[in-house]
DONUTI-253557 format. One record per residue: residue in one letter; x, y, z of N, C-alpha, C, O in turn. Coordinates in nm, 2 decimals. Layout:
<pt res="A" n_px="X" n_py="Y" n_pz="Z" ca_px="X" ca_py="Y" ca_pz="Z" c_px="X" c_py="Y" c_pz="Z" o_px="X" o_py="Y" o_pz="Z"/>
...
END
This chain:
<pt res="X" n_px="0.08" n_py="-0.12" n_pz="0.00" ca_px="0.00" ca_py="0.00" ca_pz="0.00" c_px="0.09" c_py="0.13" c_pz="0.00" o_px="0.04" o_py="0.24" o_pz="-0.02"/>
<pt res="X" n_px="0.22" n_py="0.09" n_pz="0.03" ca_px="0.31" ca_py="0.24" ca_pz="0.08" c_px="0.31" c_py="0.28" c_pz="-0.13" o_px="0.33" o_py="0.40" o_pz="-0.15"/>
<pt res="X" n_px="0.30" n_py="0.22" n_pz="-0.23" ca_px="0.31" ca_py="0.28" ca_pz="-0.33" c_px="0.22" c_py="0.37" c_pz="-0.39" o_px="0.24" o_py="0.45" o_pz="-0.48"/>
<pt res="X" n_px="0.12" n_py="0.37" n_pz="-0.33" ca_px="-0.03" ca_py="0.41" ca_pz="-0.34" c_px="-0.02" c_py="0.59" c_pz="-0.25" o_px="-0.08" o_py="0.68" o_pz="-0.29"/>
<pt res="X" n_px="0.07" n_py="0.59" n_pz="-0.13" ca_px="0.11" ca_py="0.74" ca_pz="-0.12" c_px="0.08" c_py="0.84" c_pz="-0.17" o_px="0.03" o_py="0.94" o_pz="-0.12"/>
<pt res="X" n_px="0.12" n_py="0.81" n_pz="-0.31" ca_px="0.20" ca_py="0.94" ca_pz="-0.43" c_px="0.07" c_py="0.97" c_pz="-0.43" o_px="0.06" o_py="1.07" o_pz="-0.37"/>
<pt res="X" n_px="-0.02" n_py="0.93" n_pz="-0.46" ca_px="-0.18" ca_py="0.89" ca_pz="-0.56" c_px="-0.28" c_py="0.91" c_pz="-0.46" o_px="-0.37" o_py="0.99" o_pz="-0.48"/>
<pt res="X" n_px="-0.26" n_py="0.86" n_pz="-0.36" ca_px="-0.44" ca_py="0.87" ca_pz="-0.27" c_px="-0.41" c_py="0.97" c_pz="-0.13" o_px="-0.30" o_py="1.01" o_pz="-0.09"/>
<pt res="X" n_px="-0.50" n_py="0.98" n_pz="-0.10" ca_px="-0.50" ca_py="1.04" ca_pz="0.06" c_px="-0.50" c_py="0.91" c_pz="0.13" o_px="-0.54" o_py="0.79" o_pz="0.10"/>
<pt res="X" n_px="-0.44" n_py="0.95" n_pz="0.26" ca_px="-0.42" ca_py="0.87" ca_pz="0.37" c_px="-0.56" c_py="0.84" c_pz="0.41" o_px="-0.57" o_py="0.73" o_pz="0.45"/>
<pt res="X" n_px="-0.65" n_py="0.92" n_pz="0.40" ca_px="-0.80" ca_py="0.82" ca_pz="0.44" c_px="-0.83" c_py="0.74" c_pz="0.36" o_px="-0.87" o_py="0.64" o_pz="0.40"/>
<pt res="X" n_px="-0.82" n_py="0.77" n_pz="0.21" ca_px="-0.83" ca_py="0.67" ca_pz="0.17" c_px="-0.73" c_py="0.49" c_pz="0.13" o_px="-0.77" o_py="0.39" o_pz="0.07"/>
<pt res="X" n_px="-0.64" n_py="0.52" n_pz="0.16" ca_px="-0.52" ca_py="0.43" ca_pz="0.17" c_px="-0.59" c_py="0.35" c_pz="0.31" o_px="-0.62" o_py="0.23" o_pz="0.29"/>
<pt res="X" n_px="-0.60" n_py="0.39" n_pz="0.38" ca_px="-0.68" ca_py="0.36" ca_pz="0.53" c_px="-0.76" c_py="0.24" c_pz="0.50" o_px="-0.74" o_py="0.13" o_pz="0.52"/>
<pt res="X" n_px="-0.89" n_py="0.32" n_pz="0.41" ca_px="-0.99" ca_py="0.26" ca_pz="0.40" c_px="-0.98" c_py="0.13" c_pz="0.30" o_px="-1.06" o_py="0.04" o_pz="0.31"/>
<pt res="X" n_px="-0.89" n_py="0.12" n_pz="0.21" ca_px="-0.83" ca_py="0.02" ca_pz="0.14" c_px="-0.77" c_py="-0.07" c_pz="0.20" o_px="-0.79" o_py="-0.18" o_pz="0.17"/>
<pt res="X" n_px="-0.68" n_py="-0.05" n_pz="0.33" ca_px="-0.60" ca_py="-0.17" ca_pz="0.39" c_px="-0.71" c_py="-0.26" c_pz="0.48" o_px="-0.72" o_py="-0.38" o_pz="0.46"/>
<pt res="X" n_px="-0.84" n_py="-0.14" n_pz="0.60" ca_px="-0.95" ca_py="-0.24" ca_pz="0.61" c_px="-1.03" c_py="-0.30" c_pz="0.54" o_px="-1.12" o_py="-0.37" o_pz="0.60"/>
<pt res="X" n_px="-1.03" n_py="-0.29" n_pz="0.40" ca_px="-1.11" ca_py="-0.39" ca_pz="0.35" c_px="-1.01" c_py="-0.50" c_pz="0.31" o_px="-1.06" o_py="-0.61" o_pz="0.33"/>
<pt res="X" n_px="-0.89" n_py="-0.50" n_pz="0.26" ca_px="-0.81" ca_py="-0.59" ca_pz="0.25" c_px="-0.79" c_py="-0.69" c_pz="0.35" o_px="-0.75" o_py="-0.80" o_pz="0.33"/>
<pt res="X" n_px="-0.82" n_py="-0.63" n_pz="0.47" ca_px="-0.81" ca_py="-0.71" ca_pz="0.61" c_px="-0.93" c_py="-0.85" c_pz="0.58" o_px="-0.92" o_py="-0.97" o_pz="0.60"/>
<pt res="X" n_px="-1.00" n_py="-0.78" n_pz="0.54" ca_px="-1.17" ca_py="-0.87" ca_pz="0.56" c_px="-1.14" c_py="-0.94" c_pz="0.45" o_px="-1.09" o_py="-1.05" o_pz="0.48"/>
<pt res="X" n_px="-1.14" n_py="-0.90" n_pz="0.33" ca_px="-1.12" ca_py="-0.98" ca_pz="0.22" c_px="-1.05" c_py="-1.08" c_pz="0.24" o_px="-1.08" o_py="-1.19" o_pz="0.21"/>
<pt res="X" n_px="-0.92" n_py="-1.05" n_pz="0.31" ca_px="-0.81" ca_py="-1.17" ca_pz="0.30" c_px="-0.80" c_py="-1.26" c_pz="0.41" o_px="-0.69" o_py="-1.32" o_pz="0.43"/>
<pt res="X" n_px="-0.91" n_py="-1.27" n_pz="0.48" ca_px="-0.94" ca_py="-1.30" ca_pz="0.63" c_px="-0.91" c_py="-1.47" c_pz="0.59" o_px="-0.82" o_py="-1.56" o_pz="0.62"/>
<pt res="X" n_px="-1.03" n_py="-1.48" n_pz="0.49" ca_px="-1.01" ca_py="-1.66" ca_pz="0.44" c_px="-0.91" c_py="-1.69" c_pz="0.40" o_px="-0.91" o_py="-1.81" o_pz="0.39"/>
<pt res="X" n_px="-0.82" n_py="-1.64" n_pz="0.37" ca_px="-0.72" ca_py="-1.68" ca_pz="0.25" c_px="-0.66" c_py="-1.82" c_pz="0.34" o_px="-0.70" o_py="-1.86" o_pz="0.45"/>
<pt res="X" n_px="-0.57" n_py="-1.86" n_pz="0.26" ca_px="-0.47" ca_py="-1.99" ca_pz="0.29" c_px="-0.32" c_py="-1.96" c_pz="0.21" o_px="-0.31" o_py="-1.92" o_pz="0.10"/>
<pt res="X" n_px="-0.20" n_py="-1.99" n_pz="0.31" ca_px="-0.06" ca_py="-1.98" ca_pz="0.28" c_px="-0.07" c_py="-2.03" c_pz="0.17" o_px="-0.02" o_py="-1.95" o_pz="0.09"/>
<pt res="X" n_px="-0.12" n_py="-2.14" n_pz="0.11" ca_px="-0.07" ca_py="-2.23" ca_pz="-0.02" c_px="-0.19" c_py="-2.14" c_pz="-0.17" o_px="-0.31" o_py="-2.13" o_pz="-0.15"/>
<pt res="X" n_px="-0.13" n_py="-2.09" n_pz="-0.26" ca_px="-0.23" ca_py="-1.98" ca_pz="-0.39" c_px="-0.31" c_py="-2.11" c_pz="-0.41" o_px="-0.28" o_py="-2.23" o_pz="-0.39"/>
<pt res="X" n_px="-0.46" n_py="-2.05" n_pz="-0.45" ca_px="-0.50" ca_py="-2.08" ca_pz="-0.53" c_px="-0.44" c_py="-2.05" c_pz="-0.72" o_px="-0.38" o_py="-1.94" o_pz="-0.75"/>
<pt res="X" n_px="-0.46" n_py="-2.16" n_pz="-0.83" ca_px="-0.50" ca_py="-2.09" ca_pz="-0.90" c_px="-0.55" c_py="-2.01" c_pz="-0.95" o_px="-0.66" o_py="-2.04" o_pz="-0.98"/>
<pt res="X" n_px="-0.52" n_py="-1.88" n_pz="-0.99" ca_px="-0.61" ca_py="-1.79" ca_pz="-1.08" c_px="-0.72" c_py="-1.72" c_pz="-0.96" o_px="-0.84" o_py="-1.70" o_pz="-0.98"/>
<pt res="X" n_px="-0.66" n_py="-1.69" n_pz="-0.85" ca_px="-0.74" ca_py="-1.58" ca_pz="-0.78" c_px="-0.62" c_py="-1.52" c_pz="-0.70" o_px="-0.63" o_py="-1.50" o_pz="-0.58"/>
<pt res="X" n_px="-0.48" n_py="-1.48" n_pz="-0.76" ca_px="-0.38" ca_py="-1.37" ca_pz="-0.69" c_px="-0.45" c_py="-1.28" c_pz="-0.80" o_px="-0.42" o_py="-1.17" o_pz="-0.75"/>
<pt res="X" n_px="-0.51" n_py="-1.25" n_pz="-0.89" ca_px="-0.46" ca_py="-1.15" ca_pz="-0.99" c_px="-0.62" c_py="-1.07" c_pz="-1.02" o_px="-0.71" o_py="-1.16" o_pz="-1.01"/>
<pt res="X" n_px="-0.65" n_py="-0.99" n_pz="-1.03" ca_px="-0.81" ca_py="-0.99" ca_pz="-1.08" c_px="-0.80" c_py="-0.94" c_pz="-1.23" o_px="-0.69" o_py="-0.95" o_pz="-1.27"/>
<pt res="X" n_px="-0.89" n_py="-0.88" n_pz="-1.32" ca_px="-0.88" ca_py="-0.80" ca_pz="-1.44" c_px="-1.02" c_py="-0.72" c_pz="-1.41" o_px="-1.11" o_py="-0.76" o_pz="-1.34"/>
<pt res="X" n_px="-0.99" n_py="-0.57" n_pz="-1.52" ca_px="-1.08" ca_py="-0.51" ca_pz="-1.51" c_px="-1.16" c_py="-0.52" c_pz="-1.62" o_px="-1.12" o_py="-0.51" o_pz="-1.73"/>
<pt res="X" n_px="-1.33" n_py="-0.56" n_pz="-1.58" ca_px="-1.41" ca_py="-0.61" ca_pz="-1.64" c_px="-1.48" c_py="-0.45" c_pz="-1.76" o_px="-1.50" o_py="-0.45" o_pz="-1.88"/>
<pt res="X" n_px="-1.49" n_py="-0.37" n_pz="-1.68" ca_px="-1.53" ca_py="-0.20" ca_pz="-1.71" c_px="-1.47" c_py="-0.10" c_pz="-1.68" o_px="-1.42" o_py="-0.10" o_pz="-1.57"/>
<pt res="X" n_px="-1.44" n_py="0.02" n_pz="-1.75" ca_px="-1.38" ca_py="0.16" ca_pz="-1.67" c_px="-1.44" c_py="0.25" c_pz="-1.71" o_px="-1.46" o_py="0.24" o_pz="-1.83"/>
<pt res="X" n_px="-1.47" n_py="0.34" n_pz="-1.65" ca_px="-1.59" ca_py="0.45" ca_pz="-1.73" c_px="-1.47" c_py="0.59" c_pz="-1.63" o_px="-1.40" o_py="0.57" o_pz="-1.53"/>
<pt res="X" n_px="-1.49" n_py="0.67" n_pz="-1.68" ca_px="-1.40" ca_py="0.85" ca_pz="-1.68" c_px="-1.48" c_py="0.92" c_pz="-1.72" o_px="-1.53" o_py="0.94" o_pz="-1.83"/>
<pt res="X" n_px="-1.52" n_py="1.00" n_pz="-1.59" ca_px="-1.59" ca_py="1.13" ca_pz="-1.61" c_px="-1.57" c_py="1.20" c_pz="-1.55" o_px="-1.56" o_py="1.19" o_pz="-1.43"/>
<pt res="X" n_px="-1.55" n_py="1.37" n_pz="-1.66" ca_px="-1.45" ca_py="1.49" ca_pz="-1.58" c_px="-1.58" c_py="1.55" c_pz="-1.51" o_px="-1.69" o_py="1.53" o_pz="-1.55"/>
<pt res="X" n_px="-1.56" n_py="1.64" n_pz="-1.38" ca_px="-1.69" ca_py="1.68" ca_pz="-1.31" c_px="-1.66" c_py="1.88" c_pz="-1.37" o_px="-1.55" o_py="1.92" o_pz="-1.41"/>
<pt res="X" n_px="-1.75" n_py="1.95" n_pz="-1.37" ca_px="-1.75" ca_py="2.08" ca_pz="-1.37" c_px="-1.67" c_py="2.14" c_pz="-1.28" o_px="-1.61" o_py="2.23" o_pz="-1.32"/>
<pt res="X" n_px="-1.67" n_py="2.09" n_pz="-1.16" ca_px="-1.55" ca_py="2.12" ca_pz="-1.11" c_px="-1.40" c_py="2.07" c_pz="-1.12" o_px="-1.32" o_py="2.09" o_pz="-1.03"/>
<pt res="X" n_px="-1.35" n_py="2.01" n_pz="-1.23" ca_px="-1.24" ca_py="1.99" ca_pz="-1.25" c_px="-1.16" c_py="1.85" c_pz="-1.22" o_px="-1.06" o_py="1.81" o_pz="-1.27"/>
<pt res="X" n_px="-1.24" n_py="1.78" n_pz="-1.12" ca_px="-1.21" ca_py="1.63" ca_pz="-1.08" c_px="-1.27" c_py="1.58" c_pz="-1.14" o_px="-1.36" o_py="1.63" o_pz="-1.20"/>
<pt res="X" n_px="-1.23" n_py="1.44" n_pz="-1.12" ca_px="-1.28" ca_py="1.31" ca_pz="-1.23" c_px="-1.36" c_py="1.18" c_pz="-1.13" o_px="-1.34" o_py="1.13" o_pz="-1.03"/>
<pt res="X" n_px="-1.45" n_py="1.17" n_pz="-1.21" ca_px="-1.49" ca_py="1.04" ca_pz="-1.12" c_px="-1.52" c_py="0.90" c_pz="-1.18" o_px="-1.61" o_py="0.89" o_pz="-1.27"/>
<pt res="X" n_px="-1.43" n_py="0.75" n_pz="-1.13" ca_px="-1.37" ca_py="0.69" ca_pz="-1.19" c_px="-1.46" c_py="0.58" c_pz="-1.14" o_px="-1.48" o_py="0.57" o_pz="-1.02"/>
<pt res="X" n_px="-1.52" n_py="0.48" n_pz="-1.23" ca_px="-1.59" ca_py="0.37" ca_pz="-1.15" c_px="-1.54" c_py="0.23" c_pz="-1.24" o_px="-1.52" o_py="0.24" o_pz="-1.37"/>
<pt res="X" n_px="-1.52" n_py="0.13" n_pz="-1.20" ca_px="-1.44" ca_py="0.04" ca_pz="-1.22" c_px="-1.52" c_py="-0.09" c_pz="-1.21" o_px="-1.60" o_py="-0.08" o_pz="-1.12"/>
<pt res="X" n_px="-1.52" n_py="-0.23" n_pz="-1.28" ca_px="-1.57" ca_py="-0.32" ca_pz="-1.23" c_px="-1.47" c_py="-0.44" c_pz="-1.26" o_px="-1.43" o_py="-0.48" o_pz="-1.37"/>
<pt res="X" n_px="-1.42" n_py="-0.49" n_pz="-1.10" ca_px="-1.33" ca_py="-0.60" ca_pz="-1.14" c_px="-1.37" c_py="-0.72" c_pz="-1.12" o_px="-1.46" o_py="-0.73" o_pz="-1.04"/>
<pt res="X" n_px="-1.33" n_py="-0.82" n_pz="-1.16" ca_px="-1.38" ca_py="-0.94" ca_pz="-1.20" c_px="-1.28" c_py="-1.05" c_pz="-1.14" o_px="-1.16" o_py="-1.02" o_pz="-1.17"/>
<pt res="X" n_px="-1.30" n_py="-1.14" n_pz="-1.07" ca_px="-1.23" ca_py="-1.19" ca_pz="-0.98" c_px="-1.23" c_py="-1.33" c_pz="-0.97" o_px="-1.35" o_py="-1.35" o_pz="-1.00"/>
<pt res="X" n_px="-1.16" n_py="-1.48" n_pz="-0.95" ca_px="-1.19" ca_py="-1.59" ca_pz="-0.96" c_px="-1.33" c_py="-1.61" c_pz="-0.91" o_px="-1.41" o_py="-1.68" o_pz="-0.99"/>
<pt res="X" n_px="-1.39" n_py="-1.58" n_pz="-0.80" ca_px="-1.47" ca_py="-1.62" ca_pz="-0.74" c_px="-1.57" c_py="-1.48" c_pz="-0.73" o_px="-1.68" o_py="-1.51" o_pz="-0.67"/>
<pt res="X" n_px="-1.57" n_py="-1.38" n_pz="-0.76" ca_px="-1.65" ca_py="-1.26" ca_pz="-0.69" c_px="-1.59" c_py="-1.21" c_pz="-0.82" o_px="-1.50" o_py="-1.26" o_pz="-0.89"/>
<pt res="X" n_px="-1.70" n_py="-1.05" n_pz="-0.85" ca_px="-1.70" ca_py="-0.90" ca_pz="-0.88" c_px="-1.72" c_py="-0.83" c_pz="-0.81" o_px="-1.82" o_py="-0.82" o_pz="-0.74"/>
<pt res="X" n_px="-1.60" n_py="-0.73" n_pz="-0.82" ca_px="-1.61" ca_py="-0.62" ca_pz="-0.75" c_px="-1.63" c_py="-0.49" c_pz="-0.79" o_px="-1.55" o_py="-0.46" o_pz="-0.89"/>
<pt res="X" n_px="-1.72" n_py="-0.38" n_pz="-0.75" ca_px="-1.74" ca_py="-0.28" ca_pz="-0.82" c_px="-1.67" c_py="-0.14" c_pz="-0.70" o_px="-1.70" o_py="-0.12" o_pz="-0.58"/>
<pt res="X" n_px="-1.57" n_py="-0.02" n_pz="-0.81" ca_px="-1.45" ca_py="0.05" ca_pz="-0.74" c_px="-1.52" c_py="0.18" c_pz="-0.79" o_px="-1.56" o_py="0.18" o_pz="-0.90"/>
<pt res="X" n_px="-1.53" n_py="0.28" n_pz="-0.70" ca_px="-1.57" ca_py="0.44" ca_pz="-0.72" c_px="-1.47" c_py="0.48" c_pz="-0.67" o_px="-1.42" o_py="0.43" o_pz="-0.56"/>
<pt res="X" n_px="-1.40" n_py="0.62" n_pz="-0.77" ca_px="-1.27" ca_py="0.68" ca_pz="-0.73" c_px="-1.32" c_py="0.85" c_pz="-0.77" o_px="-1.39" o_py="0.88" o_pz="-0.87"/>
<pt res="X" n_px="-1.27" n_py="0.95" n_pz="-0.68" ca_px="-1.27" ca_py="1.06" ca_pz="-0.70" c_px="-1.14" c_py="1.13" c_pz="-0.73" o_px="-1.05" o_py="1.15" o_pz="-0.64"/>
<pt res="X" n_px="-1.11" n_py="1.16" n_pz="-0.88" ca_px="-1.03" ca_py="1.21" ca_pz="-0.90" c_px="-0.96" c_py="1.33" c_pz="-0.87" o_px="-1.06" o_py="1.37" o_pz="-0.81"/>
<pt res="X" n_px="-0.87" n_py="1.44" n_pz="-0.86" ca_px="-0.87" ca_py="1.57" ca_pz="-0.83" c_px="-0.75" c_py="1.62" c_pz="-0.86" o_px="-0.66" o_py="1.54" o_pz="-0.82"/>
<pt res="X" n_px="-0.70" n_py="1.74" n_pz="-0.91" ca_px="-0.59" ca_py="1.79" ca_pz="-0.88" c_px="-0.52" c_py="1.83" c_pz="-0.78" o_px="-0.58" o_py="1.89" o_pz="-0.69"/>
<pt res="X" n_px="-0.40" n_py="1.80" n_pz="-0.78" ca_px="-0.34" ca_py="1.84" ca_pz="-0.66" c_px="-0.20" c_py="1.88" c_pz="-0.68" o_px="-0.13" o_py="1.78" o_pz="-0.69"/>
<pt res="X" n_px="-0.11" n_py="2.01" n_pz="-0.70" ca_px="0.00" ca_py="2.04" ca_pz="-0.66" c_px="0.04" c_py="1.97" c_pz="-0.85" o_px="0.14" o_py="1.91" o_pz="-0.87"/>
<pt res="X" n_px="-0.02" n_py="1.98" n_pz="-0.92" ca_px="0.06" ca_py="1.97" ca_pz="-1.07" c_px="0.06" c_py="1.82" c_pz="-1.13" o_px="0.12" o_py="1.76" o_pz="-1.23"/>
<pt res="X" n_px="-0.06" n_py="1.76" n_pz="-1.02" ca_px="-0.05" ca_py="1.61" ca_pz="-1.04" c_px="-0.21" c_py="1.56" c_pz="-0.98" o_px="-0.26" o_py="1.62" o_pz="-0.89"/>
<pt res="X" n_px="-0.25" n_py="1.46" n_pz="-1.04" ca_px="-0.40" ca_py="1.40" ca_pz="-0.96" c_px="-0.38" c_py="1.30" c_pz="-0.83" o_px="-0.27" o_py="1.26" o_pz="-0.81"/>
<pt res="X" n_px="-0.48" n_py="1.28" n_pz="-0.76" ca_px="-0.45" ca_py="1.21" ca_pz="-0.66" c_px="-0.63" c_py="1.24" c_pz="-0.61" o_px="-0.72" o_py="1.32" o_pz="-0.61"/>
<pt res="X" n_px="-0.59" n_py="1.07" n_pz="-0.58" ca_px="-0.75" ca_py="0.98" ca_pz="-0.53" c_px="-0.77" c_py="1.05" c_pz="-0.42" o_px="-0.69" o_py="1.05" o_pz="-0.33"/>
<pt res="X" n_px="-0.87" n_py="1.14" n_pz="-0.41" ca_px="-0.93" ca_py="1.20" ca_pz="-0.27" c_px="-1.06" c_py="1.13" c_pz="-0.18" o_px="-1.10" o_py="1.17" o_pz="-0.07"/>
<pt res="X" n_px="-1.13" n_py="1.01" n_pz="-0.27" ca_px="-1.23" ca_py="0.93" ca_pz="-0.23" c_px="-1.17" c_py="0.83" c_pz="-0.29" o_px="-1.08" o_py="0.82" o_pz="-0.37"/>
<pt res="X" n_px="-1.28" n_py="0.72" n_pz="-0.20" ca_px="-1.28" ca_py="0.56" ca_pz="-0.30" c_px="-1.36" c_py="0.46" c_pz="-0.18" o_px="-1.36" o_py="0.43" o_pz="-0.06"/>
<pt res="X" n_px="-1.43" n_py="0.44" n_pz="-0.31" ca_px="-1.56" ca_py="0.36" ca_pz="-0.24" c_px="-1.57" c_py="0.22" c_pz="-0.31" o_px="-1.59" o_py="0.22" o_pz="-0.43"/>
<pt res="X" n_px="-1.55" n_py="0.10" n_pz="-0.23" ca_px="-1.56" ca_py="-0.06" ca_pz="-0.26" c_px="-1.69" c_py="-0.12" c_pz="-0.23" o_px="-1.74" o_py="-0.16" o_pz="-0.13"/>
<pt res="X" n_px="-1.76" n_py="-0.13" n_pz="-0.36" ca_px="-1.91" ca_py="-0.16" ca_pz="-0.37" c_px="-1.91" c_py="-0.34" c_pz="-0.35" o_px="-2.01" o_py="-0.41" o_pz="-0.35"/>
END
């Protein structure tokens, strides 16, 4: 998660590591096949009037889909996630 810094707010980096908690609660030491990796099933980009972007995602997963809401925004010459919501 420390790569994710550059790009998101700390609340939201936060709110990413507790759901990773839960998600990864079942896991098992030994991989499954074909559920380390997910792909993105959808991506939709929309700039808002105010200048941020709002980014919704659907990933697709061995066993589950998951659907990702991101607020985009300027910041200091560069964008960075100021929301993010795991549907």
């Amino acid at each position: 998660m420390s790569q994710l810094a550059f790009v998101m707010e700390p609340s939201c980096i936060a709110k990413l590591q507790r759901r990773a908690l839960l998600e990864t609660a079942q896991y098992t030491l030994e991989p499954v096949p074909g559920t380390a990796h997910g792909q993105i099933l959808s991506l939709h980009l929309d700039r808002c009037l105010s200048g941020s972007w709002e980014c919704t995602a659907i990933l697709g997963f061995k066993n589950r889909v998951r659907a990702v809401a991101l607020k985009i925004e300027p910041w200091h010459g560069r964008c960075q996630v100021t929301d993010v919501e795991l549907i």
